[in-house]
N, C-alpha and C positions, 0 to 999 in steps of 0.2 A: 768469336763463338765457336765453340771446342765442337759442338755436338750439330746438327743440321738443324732450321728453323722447322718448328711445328706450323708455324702461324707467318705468312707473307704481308703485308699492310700495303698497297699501293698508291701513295698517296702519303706525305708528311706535313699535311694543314693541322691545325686545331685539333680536329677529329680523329685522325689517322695517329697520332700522337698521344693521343690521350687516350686511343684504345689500345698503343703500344705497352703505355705505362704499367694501363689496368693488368694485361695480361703476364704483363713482367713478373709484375707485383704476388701474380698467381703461380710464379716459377715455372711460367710457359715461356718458349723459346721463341723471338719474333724478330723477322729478318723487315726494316721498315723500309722501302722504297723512296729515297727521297731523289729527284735528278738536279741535277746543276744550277744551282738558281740564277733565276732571270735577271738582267739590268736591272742594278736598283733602282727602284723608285717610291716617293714616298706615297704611304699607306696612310688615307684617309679615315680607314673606316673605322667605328664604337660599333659594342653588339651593349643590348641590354641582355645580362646572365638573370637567370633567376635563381631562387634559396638552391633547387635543387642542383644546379649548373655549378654553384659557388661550393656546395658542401662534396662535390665531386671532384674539383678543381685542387680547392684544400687539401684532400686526403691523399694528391698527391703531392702535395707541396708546390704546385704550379700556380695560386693564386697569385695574380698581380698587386704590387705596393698600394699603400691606401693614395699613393699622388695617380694611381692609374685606373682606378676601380671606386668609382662614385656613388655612392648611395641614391639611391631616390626617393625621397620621404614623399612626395608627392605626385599626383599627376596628373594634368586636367587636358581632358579630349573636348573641344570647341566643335561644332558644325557650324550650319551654315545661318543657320535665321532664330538666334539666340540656344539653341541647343547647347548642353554640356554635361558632362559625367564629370565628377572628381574622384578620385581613388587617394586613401591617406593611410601610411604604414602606420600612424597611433591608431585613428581610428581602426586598423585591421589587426593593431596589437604584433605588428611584425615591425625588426629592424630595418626594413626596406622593403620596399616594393620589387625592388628590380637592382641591379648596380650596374650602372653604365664604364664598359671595361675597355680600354686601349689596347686594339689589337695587336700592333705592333709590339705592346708590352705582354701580352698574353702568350706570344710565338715564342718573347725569348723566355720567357719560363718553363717553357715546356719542350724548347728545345735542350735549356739546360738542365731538366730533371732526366732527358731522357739521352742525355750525354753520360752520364753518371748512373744507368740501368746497367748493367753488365749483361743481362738476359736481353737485351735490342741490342744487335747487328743494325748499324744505317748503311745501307746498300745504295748503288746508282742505278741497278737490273732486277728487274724480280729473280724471284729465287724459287725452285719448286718447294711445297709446304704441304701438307696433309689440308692447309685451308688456307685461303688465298682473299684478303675484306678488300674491297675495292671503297677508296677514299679521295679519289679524285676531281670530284666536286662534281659539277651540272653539266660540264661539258666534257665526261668521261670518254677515254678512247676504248679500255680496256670493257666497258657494259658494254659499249655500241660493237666491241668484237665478239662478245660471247652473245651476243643477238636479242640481248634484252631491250625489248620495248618501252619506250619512255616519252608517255603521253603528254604533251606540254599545252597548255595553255597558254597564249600569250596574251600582256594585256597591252593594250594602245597605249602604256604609258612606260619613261623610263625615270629612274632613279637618278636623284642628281646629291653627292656626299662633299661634305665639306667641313673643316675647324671653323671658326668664328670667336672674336672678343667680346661680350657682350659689354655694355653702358650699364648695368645695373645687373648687378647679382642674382645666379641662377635659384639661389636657396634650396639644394637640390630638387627642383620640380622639372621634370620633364614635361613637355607642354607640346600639344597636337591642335591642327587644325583641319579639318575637311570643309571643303565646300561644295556648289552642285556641281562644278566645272570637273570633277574626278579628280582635283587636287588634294595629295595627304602631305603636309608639310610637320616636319617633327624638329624640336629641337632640343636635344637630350643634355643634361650639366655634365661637365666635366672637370678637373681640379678639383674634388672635393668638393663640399657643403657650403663652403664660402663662396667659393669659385665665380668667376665669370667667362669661363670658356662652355660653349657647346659643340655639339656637331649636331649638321644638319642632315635631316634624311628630308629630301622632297622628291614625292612625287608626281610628275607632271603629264602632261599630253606626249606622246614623242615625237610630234612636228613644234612644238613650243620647245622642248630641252635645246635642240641646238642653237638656238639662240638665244638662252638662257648662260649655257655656256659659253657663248660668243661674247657676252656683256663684261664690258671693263669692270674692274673689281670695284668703284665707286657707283655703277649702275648694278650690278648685281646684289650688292650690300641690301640699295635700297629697295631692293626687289625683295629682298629676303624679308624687312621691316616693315615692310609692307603688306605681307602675305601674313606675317605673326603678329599685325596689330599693333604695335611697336612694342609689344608685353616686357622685352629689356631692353626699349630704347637702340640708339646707334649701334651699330655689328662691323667688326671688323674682320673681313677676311683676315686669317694665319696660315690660311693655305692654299694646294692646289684646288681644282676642282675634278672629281671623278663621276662619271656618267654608265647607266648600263640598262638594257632591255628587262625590264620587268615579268616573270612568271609564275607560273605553277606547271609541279608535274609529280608525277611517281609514276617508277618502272612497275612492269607487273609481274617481275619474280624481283624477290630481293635474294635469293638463294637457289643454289643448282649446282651440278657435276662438270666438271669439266671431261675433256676426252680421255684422259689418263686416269678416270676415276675419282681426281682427287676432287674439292670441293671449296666453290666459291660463293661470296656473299656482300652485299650491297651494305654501304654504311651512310649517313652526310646527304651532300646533293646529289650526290651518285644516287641515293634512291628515291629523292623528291626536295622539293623546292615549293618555297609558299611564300607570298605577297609579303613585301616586310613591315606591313601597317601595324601588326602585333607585336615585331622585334621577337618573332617565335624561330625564326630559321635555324640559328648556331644552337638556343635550345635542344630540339629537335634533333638534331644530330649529336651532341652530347650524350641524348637520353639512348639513344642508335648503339653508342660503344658503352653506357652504362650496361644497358641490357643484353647485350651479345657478350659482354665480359662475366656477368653474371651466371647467364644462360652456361656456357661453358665451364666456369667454374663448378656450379652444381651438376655437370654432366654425372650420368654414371658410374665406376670404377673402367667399366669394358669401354664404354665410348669414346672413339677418338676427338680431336675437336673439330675431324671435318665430319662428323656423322652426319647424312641429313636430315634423318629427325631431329637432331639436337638445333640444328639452325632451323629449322620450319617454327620451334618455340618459338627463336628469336623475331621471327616476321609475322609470327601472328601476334605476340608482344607488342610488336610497333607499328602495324600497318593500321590497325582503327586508330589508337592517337593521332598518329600521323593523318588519316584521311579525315579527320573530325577534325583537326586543327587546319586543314586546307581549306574545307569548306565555311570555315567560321569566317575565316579572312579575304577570301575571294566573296563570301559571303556582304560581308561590311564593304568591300570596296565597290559591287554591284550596286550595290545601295548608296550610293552616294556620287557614284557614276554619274546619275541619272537625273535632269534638273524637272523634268516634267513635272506639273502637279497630277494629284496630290502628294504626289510623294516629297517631295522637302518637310511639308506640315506635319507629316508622317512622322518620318523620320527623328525630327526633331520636337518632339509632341513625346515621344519613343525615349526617345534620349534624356530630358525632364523627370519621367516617370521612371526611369530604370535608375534616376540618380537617388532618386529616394527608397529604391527597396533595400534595405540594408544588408538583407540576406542574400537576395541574388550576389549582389557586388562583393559577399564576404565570399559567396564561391565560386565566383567569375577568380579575383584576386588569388585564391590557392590556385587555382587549377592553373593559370598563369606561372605562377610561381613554384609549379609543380609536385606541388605537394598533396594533391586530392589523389 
């Protein structure tokens, strides 16, 4: 890069990347921090993208192959004592609900579009910038040194991720289960519409995970087939297993000056983190570098891109979303936490009713999919 970077990124995930692109794209200079990558090891995790996620992905030509990015025509949330919601993309007149997308496939897309940006510099040091996004995910060094506050929530439970074969065909339906014990067990299609691969999101107690993870792969199977009712039959592990502490949080500045005048700004889990019973998190932060790319884009003529009115846009742009979607999902996990009566009866008395209003569900569904 001929000229010095306007825009520093710290942070080369998903997010950091894809806000690299946007601003490329806007013939802004962006120096992206990425450091030395860690011992390989293999990456378990599917995010569910929504319309809005996929048509942002696209435009930069980073969407993943259709062998990597699975459609979801369906989806049915089970509680505990006959309760259930179904969600159907004909009935909501959408091509999908959701597309369940292979991370690891997602990274090289996006490392390779932004190989081929001539406006991103990929650095191994920061660099000074007129504006500085911190992209480093939930356990940021770089927030925690500019002294930003980052409220977290923890929940008693931790996340346990995994591939699986399934015995019977996913038919793209992603399929959930809660019960009273605070367990959310997910299991999302993969391979395409045909497919019989899933990945599992289960949430557990986090005195139960470790030995959960401890259980030989033929005990663990049937833990798993067990927990989902047998809904695809026999599951074969295809992979490792990944584990990790469940929370919520958001800082409470996403933007500020640093000492030298110049100006920084919070992007991703750097500024908040949400229960992944919604599959909203990577959302969330996509929408983070949609809207800060934006925001800048239509800056002023005078304005630089570190003004900090122009970033104060961007955070009052995403901090009610962000705090509305926090509360929804710690919301639904309090609730089902909890086995005491009346509330199970409740609950799923609740859930019954909410599957028959057509309306609410047509706008639970956009708003999901980000389009409200």
């Amino acid at each position: 890069m001929a000229l010095p970077p306007e825009v520093c990124i710290r942070g080369a995930g998903i997010v950091g990347r894809t806000l690299a692109l946007l601003l490329a794209r806007e013939r802004i200079r962006v120096a992206l921090v990425a450091p030395a990558p860690a011992a390989a090891h293999e990456d378990v995790r599917a995010y569910a993208l929504n319309a809005a996620s996929r048509t942002l992905l696209e435009s930069l030509r980073a969407w993943p192959d259709a062998a990597h990015a699975t459609p979801v025509r369906e989806m049915r949330v089970n509680g505990d004592e006959g309760g259930r919601v179904c969600f159907s993309a004909a009935i909501q007149k959408v091509e999908a609900l959701a597309w369940i997308v292979d991370v690891p496939a997602l990274e090289r897309q996006l490392a390779d579009a932004v190989r081929f940006q001539p406006q991103i510099d990929v650095v191994d040091a920061p660099v000074p910038a007129a504006l500085t996004v911190v992209c480093e995910g939930k356990a940021s060094a770089t927030r925690d040194a500019l002294g930003v506050s980052y409220a977290v929530t923890r929940y008693p439970q931790h996340a346990i991720a995994a591939r699986l074969d399934a015995e019977r065909p996913h038919d793209g339906t992603a399929r959930q289960w809660f019960n009273d014990k605070g367990d959310i067990l997910a299991l999302l299609p993969l391979g395409g519409p045909g497919g019989r691969s899933v990945a599992l999101v289960w949430s557990v107690d986090q005195f139960r995970a470790p030995g959960l993870m401890a259980l030989g792969a033929d005990d663990f199977q049937a833990a798993v087939r067990e927990a989902s009712h047998d809904a695809l039959g026999a599951l074969t592990l295809t992979s490792e297993r990944a584990a990790w502490p469940l929370q919520r949080a958001i800082a409470d500045r996403w933007t500020g000056r640093l000492p030298d005048g110049k100006s920084w700004a919070l992007a991703g889990d750097a500024a908040h983190t949400v229960h992944p019973l919604a599959g909203q998190g990577l959302n969330l932060g996509l929408a983070d570098a949609s809207v800060l790319a934006e925001v800048i884009k239509a800056r002023e003529y005078w304005r630089s891109v570190g003004d900090p009115r122009l970033l104060r846009r961007y955070e009052r742009a995403r901090r009610t979303n962000v705090l509305s979607m926090s509360l929804a999902t710690d919301g639904l996990q309090q609730l089902f936490s909890h086995g005491t009566d009346p509330l199970p009866a409740l609950r799923n008395w609740g859930m019954r009713g909410f599957d028959r209003t057509r309306v609410l569900k047509q706008f639970i569904v956009r708003q999901a999919m980000g389009l409200n």
